[in-house]
C-alpha positions in Angstrom: 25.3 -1.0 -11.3 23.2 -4.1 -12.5 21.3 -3.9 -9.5 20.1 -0.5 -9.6 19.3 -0.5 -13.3 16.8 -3.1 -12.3 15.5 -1.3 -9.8 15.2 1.6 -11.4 13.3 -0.9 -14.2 11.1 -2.5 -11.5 10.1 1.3 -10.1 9.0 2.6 -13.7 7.3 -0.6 -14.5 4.3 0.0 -11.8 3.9 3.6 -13.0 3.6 2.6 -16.6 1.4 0.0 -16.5 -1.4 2.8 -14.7 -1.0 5.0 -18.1 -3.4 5.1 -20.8 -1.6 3.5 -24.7 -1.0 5.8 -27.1 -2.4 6.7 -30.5 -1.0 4.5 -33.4 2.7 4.6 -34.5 4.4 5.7 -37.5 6.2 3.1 -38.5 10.1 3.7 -39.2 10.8 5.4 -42.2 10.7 8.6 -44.3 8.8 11.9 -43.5 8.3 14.6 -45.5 9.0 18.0 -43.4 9.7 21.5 -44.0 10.7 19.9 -47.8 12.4 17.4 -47.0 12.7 13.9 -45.9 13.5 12.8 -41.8 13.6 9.6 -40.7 11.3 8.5 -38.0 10.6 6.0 -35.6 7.1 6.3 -33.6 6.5 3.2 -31.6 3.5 3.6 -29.3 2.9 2.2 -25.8 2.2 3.6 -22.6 2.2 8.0 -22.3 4.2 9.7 -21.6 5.8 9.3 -24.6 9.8 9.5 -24.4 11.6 11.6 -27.4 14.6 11.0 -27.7 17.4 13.8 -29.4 20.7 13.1 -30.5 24.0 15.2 -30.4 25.8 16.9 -32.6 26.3 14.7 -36.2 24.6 11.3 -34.1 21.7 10.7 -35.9 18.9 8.2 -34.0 21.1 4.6 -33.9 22.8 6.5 -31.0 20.2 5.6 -29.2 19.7 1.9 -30.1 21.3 0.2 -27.1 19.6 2.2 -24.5 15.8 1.6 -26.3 16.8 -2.2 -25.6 17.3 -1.4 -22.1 14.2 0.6 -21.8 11.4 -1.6 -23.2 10.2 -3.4 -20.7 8.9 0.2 -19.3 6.0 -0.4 -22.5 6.3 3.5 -23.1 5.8 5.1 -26.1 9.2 6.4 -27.8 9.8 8.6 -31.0 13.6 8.6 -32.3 14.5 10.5 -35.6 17.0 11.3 -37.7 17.4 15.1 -37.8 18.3 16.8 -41.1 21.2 15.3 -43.2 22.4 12.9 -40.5 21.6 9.2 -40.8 18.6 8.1 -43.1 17.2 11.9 -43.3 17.8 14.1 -46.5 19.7 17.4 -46.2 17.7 20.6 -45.7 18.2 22.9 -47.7 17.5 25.9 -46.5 19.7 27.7 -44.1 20.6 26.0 -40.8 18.7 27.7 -37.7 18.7 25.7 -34.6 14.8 27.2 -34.6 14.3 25.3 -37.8 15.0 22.0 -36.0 12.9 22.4 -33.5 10.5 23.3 -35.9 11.4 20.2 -37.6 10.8 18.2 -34.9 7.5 19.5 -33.5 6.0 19.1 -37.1 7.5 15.4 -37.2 6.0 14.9 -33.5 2.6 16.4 -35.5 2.5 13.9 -38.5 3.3 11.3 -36.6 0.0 12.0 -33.9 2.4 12.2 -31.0 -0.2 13.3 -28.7 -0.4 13.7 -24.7 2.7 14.3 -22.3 5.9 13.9 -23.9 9.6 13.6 -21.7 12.6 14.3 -23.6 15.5 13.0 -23.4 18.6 14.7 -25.0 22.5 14.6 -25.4 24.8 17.0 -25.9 24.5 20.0 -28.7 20.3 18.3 -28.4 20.1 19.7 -25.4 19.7 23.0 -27.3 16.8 21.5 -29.2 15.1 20.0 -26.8 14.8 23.3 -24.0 13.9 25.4 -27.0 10.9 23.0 -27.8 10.3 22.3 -23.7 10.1 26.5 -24.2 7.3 26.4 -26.9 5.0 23.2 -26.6 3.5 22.9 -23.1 3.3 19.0 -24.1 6.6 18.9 -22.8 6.2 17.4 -18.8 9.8 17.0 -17.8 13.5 16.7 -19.7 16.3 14.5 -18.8 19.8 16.2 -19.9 22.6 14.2 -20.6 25.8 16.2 -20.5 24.3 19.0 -22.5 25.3 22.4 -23.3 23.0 25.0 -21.1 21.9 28.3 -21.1 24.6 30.7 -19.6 27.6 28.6 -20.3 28.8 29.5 -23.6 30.7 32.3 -23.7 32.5 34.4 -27.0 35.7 33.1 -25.5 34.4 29.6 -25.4 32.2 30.1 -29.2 35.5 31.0 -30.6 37.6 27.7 -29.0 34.4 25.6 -30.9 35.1 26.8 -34.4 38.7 27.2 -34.3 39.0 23.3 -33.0 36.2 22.2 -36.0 37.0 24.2 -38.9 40.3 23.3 -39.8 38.2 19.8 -40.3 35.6 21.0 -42.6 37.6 20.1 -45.7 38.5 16.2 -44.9 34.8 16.2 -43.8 33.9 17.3 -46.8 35.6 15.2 -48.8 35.3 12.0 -46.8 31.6 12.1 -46.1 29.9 15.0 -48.0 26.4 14.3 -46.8 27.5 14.8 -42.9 29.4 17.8 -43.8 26.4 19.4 -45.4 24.7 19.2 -42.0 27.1 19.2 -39.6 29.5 22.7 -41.0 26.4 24.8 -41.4 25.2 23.5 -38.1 28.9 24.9 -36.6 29.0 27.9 -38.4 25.7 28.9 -36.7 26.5 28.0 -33.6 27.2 31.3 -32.2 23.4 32.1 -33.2 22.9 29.1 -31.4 24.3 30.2 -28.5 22.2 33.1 -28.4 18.6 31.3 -28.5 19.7 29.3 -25.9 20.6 31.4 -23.6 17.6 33.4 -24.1 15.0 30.4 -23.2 13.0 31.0 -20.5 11.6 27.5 -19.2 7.8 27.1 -17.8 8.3 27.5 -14.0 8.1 24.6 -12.1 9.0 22.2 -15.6 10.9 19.0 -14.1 14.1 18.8 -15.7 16.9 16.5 -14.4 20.2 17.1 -15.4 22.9 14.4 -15.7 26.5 15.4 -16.2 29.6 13.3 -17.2 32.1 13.2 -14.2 34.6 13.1 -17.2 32.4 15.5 -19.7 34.1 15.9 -23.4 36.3 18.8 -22.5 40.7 19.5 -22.5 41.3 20.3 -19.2 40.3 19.3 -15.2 40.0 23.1 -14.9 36.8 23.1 -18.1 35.6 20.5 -16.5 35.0 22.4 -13.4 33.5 25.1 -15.1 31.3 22.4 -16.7 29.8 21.3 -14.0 29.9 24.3 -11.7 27.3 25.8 -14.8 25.3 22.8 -14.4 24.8 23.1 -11.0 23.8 26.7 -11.8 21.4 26.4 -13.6 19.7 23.5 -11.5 19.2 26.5 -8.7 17.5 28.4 -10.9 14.3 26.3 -9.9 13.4 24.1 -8.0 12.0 21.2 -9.9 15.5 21.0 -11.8 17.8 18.8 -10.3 21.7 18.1 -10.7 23.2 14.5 -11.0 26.5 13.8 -11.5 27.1 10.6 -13.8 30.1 8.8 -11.6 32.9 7.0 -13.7 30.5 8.4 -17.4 32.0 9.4 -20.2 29.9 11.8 -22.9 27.7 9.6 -23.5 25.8 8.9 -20.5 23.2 6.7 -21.8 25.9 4.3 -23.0 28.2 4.3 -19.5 25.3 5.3 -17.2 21.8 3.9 -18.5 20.8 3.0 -14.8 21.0 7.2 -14.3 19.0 8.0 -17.3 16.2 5.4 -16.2 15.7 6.7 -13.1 15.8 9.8 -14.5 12.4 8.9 -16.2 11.4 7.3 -13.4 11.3 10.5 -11.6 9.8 12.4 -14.1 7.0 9.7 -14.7 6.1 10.1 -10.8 5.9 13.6 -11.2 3.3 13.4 -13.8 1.2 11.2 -12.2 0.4 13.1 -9.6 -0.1 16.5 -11.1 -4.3 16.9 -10.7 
């Protein structure tokens, strides 16, 4: 595996190097958005920039080993804190998944994130992050780490969601208030959730590569087959979306598999640079 991450580091470093620097960055700390606070990071380098989106109640330091991994590529990179997780203040207004998308396009606004942008999500940011590749044509590609996709969720499957998490609403609540006040509203509207997502209709063509867990977070060999046989799915759809299966990964691909998720981006940066 050591050998193909630094191949896969060696490949992106050529194509990163021809790209023009981004704008300045916004140095780590609060924003104020939609009334209240998220916590960014904007560190600029080379375009495309890479955003990356976190799942479920992970807020950016998810993300801290595989920036390590990733810096000799000299991109730029935005990680945040979405609402009420991490550094970032709760929101108070009712949870919409459209309101963190919204969130995060006016974020990627104050911060000046301009030019082509590749994002990079896991898990429930996976929503996020195809709802915004649906809206802002800045979006050039997405890499998907084990994330939920349009057409998979079913009421059967909704239902299995919030009858495994609510009977843990009230420890979460009491143990760590501040999580629970993002995390339960953020549950309870996931069958809304479900909804937008399966109603996004991608720009033709959009490069997306799609990484999934050979051991994805689900109870049974037979959901995991149903995991993957959706993933490979919605890869057919088009033809610029391609399936990889993470060998001996866990959930978190970017922690077992960071070799994957680089050449992930190093597909997607070759891909850009040869659109006229």
């Amino acid at each position: 595996m050591q050998r193909r991450f630094k191949a896969a580091i060696a490949g992106l470093l050529w194509v990163a190097a021809s790209m023009a620097v981004a704008g300045p960055s916004c140095s780590p700390g609060m924003l104020p958005v939609n009334g209240h606070g998220l916590w960014v990071d904007h560190q600029a380098g080379a375009q495309p920039t890479l955003v990356f989106e976190a799942g479920g109640g992970n807020d950016a330091t998810v993300w801290s080993r595989f920036l390590e991994q990733a810096k000799p590529l000299g991109l730029s990179t935005f990680v945040y804190d979405r609402a009420g997780l991490g550094n970032s203040e709760v929101d108070p207004s009712p949870y919409t998944v459209q309101r963190e998308v919204a969130a995060l396009a006016a974020a990627l606004e104050a911060c000046e994130v301009k030019g082509d942008l590749i994002l990079v999500a896991h898990s429930y940011g996976g929503n996020i992050a195809l709802l915004l590749a649906a809206q802002h044509r800045q979006v050039k590609g997405v890499v998907l780490l084990d994330t939920v996709i349009p057409g998979y969720n079913t009421a059967e499957r909704i239902q299995k969601i919030l009858d495994t998490y609510r009977p843990q609403y009230p420890e979460i609540r009491e143990k760590a208030p501040k999580l629970a006040a993002a995390v339960i509203p953020m549950m309870e509207a996931y069958p809304d959730t479900a909804k937008a997502l399966d109603a996004v209709s991608l720009p033709p063509g959009l490069p997306v590569v799609d990484i999934v867990a050979e051991k994805p977070a689900v109870d049974t060999p037979e959901e995991a087959a149903t995991w993957h046989a959706a993933h490979r799915a919605f890869v057919q759809k088009d033809t610029s979306r391609s399936y990889v299966l993470a060998k001996d990964s866990g959930h978190k691909v970017m922690v077992d598999r960071p070799d994957l998720v680089l050449r992930a981006i190093e597909t997607l940066l070759q891909r850009i640079t040869v659109q006229p």
